[in-house]
C-alpha positions in Angstrom: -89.9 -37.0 -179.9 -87.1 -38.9 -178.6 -84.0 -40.1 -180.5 -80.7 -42.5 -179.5 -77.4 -42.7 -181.6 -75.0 -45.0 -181.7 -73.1 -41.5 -181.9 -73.5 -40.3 -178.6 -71.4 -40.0 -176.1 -74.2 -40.1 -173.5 -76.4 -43.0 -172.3 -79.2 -40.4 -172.2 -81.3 -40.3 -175.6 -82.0 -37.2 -177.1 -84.8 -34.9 -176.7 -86.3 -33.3 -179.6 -89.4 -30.5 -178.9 -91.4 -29.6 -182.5 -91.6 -25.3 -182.1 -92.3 -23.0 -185.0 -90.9 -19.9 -183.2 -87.8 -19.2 -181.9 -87.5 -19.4 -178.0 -89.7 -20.1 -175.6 -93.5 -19.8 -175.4 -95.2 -18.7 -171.8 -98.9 -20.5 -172.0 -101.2 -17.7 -173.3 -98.8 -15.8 -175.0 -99.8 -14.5 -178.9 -98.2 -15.9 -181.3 -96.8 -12.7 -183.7 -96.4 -13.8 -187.3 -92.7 -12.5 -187.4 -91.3 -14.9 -185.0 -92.7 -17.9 -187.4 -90.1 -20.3 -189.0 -89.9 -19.8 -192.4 -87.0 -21.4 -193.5 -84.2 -24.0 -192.8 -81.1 -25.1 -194.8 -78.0 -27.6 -193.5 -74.4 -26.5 -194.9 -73.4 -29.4 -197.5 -71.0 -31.0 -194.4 -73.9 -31.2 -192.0 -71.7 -29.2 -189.6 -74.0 -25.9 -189.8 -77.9 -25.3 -189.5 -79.3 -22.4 -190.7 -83.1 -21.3 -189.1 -85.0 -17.9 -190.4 -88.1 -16.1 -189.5 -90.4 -14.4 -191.4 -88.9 -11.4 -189.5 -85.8 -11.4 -191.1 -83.9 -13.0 -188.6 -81.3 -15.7 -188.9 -79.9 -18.1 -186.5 -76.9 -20.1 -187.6 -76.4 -23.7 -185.1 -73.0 -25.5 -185.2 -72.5 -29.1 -184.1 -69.4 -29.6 -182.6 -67.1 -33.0 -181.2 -69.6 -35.0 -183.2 -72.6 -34.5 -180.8 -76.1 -33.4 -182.1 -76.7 -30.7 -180.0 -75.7 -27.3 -181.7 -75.5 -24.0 -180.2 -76.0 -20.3 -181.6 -72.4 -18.6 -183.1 -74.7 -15.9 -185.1 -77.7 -14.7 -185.1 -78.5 -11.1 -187.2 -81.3 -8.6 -186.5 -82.2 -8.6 -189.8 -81.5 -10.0 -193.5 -80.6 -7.5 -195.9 -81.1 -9.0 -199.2 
């Protein structure tokens, strides 16, 4: 999937890749049901993405200088609810 902003600061349109896991699959490798996506939420500004697993784990992405490319500034071993 491919995406262009009037937002961006780049000539170069986004790329967008569809995964249900958290990083990167080698061709072959098993699938383990803990590394599946379970969950998403965006903080109410937009500014914070939140991704789980069905591991527990939690990633948090922030977008930062108005571009929609986020990076990690958290991620837990585990939920402890």
């Amino acid at each position: 999937m491919t995406l262009s902003t009037e937002h961006s600061h780049s000539s170069t349109p986004l790329d967008w890749k569809f995964s249900q896991v958290f990083g990167e699959r080698a061709p072959g490798e098993d699938l383990q049901d803990v590394d599946i996506i379970s969950s998403m939420g965006f903080e109410k500004s937009g500014d914070y993405l939140a991704v789980g697993d069905r591991g527990g784990r939690v990633v948090i992405f922030e977008r930062k200088d108005g571009k929609y490319a986020g990076r990690c500034i958290g991620c837990l071993a585990s939920v402890v609810g």
